[in-house]
ROSE-4610 file (N, C-alpha, C; in Angstrom, 1 decimal, always signed):
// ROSE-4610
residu = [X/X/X/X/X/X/X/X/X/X/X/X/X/X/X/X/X/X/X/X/X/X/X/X/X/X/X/X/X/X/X/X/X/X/X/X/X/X/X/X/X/X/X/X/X/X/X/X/X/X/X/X/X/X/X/X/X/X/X/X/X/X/X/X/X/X/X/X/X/X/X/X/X/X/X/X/X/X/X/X/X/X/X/X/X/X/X/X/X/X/X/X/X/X/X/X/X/X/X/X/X/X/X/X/X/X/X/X/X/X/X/X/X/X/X/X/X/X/X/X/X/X/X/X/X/X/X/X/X/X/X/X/X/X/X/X/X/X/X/X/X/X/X/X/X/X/X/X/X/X/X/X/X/X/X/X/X/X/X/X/X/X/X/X/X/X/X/X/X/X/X/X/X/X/X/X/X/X/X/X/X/X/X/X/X/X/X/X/X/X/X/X/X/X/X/X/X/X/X/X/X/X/X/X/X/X/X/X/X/X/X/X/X/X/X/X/X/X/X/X/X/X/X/X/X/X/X/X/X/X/X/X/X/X/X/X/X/X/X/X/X/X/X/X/X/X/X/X/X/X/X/X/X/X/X/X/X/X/X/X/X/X/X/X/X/X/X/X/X/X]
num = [1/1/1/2/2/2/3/3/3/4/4/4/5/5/5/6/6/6/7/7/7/8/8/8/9/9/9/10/10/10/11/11/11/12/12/12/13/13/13/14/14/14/15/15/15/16/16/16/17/17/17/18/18/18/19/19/19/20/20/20/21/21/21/22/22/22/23/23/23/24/24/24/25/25/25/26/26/26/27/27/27/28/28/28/29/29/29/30/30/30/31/31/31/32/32/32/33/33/33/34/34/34/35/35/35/36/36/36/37/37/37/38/38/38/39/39/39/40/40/40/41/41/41/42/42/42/43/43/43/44/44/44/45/45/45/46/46/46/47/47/47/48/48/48/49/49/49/50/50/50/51/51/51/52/52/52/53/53/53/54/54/54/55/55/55/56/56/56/57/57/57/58/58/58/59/59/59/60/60/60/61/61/61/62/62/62/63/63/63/64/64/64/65/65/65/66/66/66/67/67/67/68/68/68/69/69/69/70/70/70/71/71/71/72/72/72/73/73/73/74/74/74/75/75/75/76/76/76/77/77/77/78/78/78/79/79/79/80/80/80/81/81/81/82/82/82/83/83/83/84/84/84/85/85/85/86/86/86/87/87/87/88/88/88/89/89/89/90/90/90]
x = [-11.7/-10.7/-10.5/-11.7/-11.1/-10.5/-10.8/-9.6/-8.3/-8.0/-6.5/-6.2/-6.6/-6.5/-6.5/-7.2/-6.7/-5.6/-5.3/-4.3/-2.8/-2.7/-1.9/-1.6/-0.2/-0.1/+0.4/+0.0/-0.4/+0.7/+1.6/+2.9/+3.1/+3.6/+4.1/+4.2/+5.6/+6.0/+5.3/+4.6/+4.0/+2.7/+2.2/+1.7/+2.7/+3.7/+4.4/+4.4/+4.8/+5.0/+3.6/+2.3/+1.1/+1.0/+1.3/+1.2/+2.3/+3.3/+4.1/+3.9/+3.6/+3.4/+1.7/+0.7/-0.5/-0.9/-0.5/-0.6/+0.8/+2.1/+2.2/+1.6/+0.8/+0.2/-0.7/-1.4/-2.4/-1.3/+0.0/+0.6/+1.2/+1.6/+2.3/+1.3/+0.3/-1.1/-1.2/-1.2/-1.5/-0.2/+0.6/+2.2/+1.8/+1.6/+1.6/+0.7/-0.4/-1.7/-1.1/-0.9/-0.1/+1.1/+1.7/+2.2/+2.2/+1.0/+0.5/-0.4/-1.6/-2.9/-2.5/-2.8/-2.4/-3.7/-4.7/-5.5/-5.4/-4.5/-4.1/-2.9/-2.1/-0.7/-0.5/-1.6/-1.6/-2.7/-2.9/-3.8/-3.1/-2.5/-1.5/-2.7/-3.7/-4.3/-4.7/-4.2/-4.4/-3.5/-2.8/-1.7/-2.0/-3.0/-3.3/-4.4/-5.0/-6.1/-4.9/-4.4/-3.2/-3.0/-2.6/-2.7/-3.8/-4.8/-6.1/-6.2/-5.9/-6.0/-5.2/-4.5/-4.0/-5.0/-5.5/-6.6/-7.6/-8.3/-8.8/-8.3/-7.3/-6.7/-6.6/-6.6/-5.9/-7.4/-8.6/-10.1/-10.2/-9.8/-10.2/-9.8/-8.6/-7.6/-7.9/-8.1/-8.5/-9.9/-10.6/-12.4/-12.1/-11.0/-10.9/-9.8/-9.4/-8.8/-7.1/-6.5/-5.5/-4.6/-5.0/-3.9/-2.7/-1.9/-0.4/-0.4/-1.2/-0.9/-1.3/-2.7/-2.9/-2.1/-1.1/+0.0/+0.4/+1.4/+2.4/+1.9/+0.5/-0.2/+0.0/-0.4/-0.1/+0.6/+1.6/+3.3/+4.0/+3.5/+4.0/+3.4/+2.3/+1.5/+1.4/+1.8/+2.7/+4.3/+5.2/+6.2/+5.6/+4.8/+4.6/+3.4/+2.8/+2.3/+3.1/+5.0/+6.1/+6.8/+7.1/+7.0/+6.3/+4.6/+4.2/+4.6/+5.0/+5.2/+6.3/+7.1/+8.9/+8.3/+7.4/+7.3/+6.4/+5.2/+4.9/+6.1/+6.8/+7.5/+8.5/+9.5/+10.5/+10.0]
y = [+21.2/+21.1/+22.4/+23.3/+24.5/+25.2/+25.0/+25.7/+26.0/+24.5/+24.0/+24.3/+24.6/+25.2/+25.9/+27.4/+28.5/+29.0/+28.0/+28.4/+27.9/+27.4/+27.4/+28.5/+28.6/+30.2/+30.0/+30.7/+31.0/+30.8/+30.3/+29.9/+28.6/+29.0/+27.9/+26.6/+27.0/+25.8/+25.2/+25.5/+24.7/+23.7/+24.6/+24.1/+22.5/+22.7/+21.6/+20.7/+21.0/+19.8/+19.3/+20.2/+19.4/+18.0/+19.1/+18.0/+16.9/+17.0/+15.3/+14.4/+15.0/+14.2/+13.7/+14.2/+13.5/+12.6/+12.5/+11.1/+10.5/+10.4/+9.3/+8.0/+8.3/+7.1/+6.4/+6.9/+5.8/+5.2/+6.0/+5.4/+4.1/+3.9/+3.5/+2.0/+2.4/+1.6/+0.5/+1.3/+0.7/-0.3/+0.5/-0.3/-1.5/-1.7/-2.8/-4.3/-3.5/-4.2/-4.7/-4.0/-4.6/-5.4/-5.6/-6.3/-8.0/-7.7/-9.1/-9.4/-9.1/-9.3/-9.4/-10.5/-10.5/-10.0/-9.8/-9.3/-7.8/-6.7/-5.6/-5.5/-6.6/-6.5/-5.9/-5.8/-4.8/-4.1/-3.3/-2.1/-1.3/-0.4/+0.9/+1.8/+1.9/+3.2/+3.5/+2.6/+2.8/+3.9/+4.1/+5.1/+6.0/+6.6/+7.7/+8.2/+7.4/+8.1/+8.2/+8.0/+8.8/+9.9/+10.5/+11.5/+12.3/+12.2/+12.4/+13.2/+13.1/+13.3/+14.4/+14.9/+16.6/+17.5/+16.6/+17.4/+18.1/+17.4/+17.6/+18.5/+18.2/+19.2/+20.5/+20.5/+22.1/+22.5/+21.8/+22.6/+23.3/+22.3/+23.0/+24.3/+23.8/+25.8/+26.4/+26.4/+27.4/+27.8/+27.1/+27.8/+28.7/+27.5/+28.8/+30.1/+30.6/+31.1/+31.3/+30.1/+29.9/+29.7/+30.5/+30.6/+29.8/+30.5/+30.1/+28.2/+28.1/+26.5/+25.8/+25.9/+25.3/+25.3/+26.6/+26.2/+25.6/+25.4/+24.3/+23.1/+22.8/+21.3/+20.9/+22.0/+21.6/+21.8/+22.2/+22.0/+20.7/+20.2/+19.1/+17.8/+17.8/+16.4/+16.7/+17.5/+17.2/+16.6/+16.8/+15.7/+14.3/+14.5/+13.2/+12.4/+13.1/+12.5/+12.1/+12.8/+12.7/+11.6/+11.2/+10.2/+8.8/+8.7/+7.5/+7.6/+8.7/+8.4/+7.4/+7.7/+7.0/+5.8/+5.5/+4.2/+3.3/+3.7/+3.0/+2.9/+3.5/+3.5/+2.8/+2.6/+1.6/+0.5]
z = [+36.0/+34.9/+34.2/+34.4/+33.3/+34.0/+35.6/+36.6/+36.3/+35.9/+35.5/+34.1/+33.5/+32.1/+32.2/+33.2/+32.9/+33.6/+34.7/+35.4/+34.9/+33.9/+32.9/+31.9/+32.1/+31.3/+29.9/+29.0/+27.4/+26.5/+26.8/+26.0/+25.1/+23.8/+23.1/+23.6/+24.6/+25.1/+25.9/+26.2/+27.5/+26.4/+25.2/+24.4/+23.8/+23.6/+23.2/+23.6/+25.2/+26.3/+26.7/+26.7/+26.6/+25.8/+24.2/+23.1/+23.1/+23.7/+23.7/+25.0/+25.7/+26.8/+27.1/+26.4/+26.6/+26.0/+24.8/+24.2/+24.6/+25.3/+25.8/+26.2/+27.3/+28.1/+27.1/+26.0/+25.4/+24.3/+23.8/+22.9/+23.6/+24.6/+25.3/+25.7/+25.8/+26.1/+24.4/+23.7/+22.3/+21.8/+22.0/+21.9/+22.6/+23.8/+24.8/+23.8/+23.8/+23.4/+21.7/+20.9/+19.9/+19.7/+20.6/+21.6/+22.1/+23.0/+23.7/+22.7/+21.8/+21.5/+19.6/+19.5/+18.2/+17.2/+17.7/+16.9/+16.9/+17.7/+17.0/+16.6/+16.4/+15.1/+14.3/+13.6/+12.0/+12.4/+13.5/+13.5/+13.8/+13.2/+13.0/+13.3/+12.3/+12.3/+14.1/+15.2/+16.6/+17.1/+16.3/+16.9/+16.4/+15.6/+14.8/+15.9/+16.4/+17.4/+18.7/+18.9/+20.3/+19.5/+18.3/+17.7/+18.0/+17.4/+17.3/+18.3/+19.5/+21.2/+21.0/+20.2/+20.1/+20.0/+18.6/+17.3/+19.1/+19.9/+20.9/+21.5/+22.3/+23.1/+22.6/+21.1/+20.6/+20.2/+20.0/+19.8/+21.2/+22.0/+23.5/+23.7/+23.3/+23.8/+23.4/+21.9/+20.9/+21.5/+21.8/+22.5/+24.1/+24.3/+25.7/+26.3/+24.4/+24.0/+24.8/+24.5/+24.8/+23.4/+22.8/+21.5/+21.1/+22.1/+22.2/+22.6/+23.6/+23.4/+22.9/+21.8/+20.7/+20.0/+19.3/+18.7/+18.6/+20.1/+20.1/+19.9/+20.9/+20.6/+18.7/+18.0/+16.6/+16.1/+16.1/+16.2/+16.5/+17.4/+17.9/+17.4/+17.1/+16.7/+15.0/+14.8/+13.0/+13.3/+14.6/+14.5/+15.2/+15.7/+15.7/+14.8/+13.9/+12.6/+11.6/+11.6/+10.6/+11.3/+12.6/+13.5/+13.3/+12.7/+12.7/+11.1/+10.5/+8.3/+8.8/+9.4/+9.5/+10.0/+10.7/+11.4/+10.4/+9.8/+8.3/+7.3/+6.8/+5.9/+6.3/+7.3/+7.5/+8.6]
């Protein structure tokens, strides 16, 4: 795995598109499950840990000094922290 991390090159953007596309699949997972399962209907705070899963990604980068894509990783999971405010609020 850190093969593949370092063989990824040091840019914002690629930082971005980490950070929107990896929590896809568990948001997408939790959606489902709140969903079919009525006992997580009113567990919102489930989509804060598909968040969460940035906070991760961007400690990683930062240790294996990948600067630039921790950025974007936190760049991007503040729009989609402003993302779950619009989805509590309306």
């Amino acid at each position: 795995m850190k093969e593949k991390i370092n063989a990824i090159k040091d840019t914002v953007w690629n930082g971005i598109a980490i950070g929107f596309f990896i929590p896809l699949l568990p948001l997408i997972l939790v959606k489902f499950l709140m969903l079919k399962v009525a006992a997580f209907k009113e567990l919102d705070l489930l989509l804060i840990g598909c968040i969460a899963i940035n906070a991760i990604l961007m400690n990683y980068c930062f240790k294996q000094n990948k600067d630039n894509i921790a950025r974007g990783i936190i760049s991007i999971t503040f729009l989609w922290a402003f993302t779950f405010f619009f989805y509590k609020v309306y």
